[in-house]
Kinemage of the C-alpha trace (Angstrom):
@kinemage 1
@onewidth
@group {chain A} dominant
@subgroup {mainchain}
@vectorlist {calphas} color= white
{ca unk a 1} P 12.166 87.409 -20.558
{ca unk a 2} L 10.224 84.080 -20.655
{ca unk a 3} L 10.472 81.289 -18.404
{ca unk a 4} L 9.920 78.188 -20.525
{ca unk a 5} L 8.742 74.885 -19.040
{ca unk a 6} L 8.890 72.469 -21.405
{ca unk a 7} L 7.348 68.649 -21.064
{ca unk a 8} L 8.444 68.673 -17.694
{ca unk a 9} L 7.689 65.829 -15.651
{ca unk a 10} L 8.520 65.144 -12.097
{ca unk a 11} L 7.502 62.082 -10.289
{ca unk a 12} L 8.119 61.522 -5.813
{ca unk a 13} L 8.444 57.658 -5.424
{ca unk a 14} L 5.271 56.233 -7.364
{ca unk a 15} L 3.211 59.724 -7.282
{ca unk a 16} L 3.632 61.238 -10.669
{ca unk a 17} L 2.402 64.871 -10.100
{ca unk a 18} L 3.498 66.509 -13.484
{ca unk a 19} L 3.623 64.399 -16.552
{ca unk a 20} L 4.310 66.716 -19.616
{ca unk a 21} L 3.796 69.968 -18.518
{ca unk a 22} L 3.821 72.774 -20.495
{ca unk a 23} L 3.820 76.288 -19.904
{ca unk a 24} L 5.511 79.759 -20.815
{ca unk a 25} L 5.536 82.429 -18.469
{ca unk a 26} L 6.033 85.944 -20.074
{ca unk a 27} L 6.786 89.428 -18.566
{ca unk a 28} L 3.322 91.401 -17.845
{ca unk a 29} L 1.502 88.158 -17.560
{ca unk a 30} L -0.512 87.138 -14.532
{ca unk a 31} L -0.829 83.332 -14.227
{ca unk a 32} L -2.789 81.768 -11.624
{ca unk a 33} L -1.967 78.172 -11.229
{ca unk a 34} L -4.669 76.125 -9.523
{ca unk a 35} L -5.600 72.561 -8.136
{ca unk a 36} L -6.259 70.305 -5.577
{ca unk a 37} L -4.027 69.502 -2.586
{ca unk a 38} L -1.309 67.117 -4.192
{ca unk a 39} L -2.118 68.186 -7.588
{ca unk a 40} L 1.604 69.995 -8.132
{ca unk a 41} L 1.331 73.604 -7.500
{ca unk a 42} L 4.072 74.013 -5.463
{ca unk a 43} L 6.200 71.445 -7.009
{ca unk a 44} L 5.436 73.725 -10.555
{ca unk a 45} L 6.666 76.636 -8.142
{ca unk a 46} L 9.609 75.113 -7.186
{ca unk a 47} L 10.704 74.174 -10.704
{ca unk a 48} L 10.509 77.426 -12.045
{ca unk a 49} L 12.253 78.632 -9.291
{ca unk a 50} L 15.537 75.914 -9.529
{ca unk a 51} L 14.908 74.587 -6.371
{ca unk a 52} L 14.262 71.088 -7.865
{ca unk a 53} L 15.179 69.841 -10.965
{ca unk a 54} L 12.200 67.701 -13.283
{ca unk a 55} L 13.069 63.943 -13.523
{ca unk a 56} L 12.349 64.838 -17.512
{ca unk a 57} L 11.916 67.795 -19.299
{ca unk a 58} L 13.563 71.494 -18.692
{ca unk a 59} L 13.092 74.999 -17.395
{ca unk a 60} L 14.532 77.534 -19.506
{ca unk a 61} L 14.832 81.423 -19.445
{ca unk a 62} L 14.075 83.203 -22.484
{ca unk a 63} L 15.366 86.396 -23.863
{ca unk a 64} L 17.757 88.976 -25.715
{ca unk a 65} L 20.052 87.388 -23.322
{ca unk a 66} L 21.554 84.341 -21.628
{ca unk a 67} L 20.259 84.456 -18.244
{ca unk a 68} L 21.793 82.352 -15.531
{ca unk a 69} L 18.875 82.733 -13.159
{ca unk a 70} L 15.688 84.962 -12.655
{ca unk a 71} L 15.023 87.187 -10.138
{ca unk a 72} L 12.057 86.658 -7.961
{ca unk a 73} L 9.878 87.794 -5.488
{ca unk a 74} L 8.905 84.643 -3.279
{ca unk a 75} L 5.902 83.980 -0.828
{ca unk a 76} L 6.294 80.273 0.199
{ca unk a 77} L 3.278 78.442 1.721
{ca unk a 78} L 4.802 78.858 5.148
{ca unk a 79} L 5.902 82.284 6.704
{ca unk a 80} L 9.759 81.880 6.546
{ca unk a 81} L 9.585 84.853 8.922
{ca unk a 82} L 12.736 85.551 11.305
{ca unk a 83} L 10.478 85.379 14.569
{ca unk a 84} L 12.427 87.753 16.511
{ca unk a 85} L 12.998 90.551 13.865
{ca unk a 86} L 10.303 93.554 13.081
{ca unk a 87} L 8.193 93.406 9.988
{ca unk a 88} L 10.526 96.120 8.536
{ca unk a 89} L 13.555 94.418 8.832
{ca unk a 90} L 12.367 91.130 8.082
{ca unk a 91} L 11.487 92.639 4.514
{ca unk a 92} L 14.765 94.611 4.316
{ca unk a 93} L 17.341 91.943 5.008
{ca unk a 94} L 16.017 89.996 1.638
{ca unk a 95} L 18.205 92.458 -0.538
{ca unk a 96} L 21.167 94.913 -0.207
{ca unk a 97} L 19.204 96.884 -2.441
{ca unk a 98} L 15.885 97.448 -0.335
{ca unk a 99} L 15.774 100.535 2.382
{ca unk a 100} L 13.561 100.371 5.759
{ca unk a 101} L 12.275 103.181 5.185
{ca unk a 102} L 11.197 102.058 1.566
{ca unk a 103} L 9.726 98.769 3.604
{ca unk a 104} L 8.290 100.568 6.029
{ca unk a 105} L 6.323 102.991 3.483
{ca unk a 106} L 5.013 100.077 1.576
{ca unk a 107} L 4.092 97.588 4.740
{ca unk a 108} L 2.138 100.558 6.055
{ca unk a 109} L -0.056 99.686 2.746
{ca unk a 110} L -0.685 96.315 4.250
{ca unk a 111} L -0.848 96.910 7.899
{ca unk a 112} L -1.150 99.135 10.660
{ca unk a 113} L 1.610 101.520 12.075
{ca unk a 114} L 1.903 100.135 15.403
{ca unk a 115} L 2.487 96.522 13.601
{ca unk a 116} L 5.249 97.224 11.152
{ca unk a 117} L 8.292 97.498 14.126
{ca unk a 118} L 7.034 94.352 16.671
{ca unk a 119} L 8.076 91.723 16.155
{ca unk a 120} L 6.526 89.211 13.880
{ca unk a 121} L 6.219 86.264 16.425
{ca unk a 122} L 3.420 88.832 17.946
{ca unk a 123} L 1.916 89.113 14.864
{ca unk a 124} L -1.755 87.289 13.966
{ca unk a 125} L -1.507 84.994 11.103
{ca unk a 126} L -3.091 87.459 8.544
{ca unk a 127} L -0.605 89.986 9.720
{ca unk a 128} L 2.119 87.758 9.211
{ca unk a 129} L 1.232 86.950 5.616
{ca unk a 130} L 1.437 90.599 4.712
{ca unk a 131} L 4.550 90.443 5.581
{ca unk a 132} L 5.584 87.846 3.618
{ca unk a 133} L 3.775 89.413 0.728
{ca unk a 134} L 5.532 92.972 1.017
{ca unk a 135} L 8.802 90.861 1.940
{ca unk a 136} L 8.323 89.673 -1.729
{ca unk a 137} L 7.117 92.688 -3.535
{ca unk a 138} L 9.837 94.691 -1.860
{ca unk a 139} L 12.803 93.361 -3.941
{ca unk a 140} L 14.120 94.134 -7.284
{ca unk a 141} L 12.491 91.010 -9.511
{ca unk a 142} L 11.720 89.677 -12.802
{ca unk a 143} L 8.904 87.490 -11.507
{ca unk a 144} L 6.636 87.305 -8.618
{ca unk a 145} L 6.020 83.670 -7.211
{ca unk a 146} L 3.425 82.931 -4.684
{ca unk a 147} L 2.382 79.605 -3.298
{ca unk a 148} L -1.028 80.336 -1.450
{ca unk a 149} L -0.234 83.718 -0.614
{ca unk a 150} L -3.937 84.587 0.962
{ca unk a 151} L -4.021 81.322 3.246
{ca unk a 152} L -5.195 82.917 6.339
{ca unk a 153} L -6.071 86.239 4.606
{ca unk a 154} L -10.060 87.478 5.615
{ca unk a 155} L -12.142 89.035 2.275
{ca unk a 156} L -10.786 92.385 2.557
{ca unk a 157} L -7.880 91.889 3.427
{ca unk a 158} L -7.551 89.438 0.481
{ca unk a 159} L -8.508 92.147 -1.809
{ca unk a 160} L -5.802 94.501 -0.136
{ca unk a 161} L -3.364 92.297 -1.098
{ca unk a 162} L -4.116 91.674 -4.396
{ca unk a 163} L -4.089 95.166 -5.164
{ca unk a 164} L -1.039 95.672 -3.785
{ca unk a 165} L 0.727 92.850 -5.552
{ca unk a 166} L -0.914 93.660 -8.786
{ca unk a 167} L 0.742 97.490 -8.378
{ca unk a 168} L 4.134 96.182 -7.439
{ca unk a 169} L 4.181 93.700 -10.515
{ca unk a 170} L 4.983 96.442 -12.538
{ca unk a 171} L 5.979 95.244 -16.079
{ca unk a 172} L 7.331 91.482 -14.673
{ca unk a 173} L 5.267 88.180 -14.147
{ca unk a 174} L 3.186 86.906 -11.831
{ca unk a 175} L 2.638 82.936 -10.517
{ca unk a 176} L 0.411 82.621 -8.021
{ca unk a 177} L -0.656 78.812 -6.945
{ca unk a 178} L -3.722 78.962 -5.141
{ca unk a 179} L -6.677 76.048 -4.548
{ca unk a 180} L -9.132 79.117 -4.372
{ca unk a 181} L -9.349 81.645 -7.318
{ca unk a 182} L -11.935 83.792 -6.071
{ca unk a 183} L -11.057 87.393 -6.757
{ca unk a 184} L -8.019 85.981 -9.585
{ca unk a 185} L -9.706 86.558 -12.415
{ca unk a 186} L -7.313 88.628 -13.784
{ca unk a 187} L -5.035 85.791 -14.882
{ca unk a 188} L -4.503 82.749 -16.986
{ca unk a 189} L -6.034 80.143 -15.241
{ca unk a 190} L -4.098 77.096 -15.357
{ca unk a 191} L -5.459 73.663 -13.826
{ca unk a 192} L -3.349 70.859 -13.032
């Protein structure tokens, strides 16, 4: 599948903050999509997602087949984390199809045992964005999307989670919008 975006443009009051944008997004691609703050990563995000629509433009998918949405894997810029809930089922209640104990082997990749069944709200801010990333990686999905997913995230642990996002990509895409690319060199670089 591709996800085409295609002379999109999408404006907020006078602030134009895509004008023309261009961009296909094909399966076993990485793409890193970077800028300054304001410069329309997430808004980018959030078109190819269907959560806004451009003012001009379109978003398309792609493929053998008409597809009425994608399937993706989501990290959002803030937690979206059910405070009260473990890490385990906090990732498990994204998708009928996802196990705890599947979750629970996989956020044990990311964090320690005694973190994975507190819950989140006594979790440090690193912590918590592990969670969000395994929350994403965890589901069935045609596309990963990720809207600063390391914001918070120390060297190492950075580099934990890249590893682990790059082995759950599997054969689908990957969109990460980030201001810092340090250590995302393994995608297409795209500016805005």
């Amino acid at each position: 599948m591709i996800i085409e975006v295609k002379d999109v443009s999408k404006s907020y009051g006078e602030k134009k903050v895509l004008d023309g944008f261009n961009l296909n997004i094909e399966d076993e691609h990485s793409y890193i999509v970077t800028g300054g703050s304001g410069a329309g990563k997430t808004t980018l995000l959030r078109l190819v997602l269907g959560l806004e629509k451009p003012d001009s433009g379109k978003v398309g998918l792609l493929g053998d087949y008409k597809y009425p949405y994608i399937n993706a894997g989501v990290v959002f810029q803030e937690d979206r984390l059910c405070e009260g809930f473990s890490a385990v089922t906090n990732c498990a209640m994204v998708s009928k199809k996802v196990f705890k104990q599947t979750v629970r082997e996989e956020l044990l990749k990311l964090l320690p045992e005694d973190k994975v069944d507190i819950p989140v709200k006594n979790l440090s801010n690193a912590e918590r964005r592990m969670v969000c990333i395994a929350r994403a990686c965890c589901i069935p999905s045609d596309v990963l999307v990720m809207d600063e997913p390391f914001k918070g995230l120390n060297t190492s642990e950075k580099e934990k989670a890249i590893s682990f996002i790059r082995d759950k990509q599997g054969s689908g895409s990957l969109v990460i919008a980030s201001e810092d690319t340090t250590g995302l060199d393994f995608g297409r670089i795209i500016t805005l």
